[in-house]
Every structure is written in structure tokens, then in C-alpha cells.
C-alpha positions as CSV (number, residue, x, y, z in Angstrom):
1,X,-24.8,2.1,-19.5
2,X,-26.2,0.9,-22.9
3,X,-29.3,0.3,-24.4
4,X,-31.9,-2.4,-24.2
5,X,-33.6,-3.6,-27.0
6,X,-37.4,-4.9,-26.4
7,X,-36.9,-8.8,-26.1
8,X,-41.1,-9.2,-25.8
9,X,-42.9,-10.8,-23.3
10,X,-40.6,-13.3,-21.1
11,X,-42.5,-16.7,-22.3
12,X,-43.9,-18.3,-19.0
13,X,-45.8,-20.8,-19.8
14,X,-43.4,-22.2,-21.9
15,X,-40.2,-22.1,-19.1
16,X,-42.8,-23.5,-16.5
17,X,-43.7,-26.6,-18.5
18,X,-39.8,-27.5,-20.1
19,X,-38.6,-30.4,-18.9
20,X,-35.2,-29.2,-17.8
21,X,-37.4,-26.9,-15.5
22,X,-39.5,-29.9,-14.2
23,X,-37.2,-32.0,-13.8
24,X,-35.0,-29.5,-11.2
25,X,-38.2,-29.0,-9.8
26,X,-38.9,-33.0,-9.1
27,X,-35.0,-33.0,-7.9
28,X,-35.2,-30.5,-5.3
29,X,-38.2,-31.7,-4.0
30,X,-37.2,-34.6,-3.3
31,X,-33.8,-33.4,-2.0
32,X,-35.5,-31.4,0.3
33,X,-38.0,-34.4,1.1
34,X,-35.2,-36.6,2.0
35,X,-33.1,-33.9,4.5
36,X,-36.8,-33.4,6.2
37,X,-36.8,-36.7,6.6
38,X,-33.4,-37.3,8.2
39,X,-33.7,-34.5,10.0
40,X,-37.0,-35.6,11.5
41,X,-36.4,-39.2,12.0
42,X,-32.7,-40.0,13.1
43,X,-32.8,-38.8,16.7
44,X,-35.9,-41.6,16.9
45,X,-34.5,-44.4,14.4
46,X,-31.2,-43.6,16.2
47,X,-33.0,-44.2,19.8
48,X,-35.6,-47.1,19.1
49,X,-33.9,-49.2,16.5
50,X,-30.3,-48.7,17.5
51,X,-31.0,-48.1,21.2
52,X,-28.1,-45.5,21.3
53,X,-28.4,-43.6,24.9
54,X,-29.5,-40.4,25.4
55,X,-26.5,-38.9,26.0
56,X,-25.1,-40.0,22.5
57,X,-28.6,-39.4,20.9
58,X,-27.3,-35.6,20.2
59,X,-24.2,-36.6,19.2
60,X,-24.9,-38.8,16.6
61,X,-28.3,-37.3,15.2
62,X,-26.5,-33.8,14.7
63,X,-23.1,-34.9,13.1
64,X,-23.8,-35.4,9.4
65,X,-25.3,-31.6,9.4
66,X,-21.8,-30.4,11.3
67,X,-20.0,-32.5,8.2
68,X,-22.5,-31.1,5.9
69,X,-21.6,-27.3,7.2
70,X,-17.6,-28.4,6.9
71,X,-17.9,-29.6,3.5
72,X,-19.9,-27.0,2.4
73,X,-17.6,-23.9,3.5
74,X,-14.5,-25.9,1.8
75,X,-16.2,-27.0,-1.5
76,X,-17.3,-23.8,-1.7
77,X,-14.1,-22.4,-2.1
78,X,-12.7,-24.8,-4.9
């Protein structure tokens, strides 16, 4: 197709300290800390704080990740 030209070594060391690149790092992280966390604990917050029943337990604990999947698929298309 075309030619590359020799760019040199990619700099590492350099990307993996930025602070752009740390700062995504920190920001998933803790994204990913706080669905784990929801994901763990609302069937039991949901249960022992609320007292919801059983039978609404499922219900409830799983609907923000059906909106999440909704919202997802339409946003994605704008």
C-alpha cells in the first residue's frame, strides 16, 4: 500500500506514566469497582435493608443492567 517510515521505538515508559494515561486508568478502576459493587450488593441491600420479598428480589436487583443493555444499544447508534 505505501511505505512506512521508521518512527523508533514506541516510548513506554513515557505513555505508562502521562497523566492522561493514569488518570483513565484511576477512572476505570473505579468504574469497574463501583458496577462490582452494585452488582454484588443490591440483591442483599435490596433484601435486608429494604426487606423487598423474594419474589421481587430478582426483579429489582436485575433491572438497572436490563436499562443499562437498552441504553446502551440506542446510544450506540446516535
Amino acid at each position: 500500500m505505501g511505505s512506512r517510515k521508521n518512527a523508533g521505538p514506541t516510548p513506554w515508559m513515557s505513555i505508562m506514566t502521562s497523566k492522561p494515561f493514569l488518570a483513565a486508568i484511576i477512572a476505570q478502576l473505579s468504574f469497574s469497582f463501583s458496577v462490582i459493587l452494585m452488582q454484588t450488593y443490591l440483591p442483599t441491600f435490596l433484601k435486608q435493608v429494604l426487606r423487598v420479598p423474594l419474589k421481587f428480589n430478582g426483579i429489582f436487583a436485575i433491572l438497572p443492567f436490563i436499562m443499562q443493555i437498552i441504553t446502551k444499544n440506542i446510544v450506540s447508534n446516535i
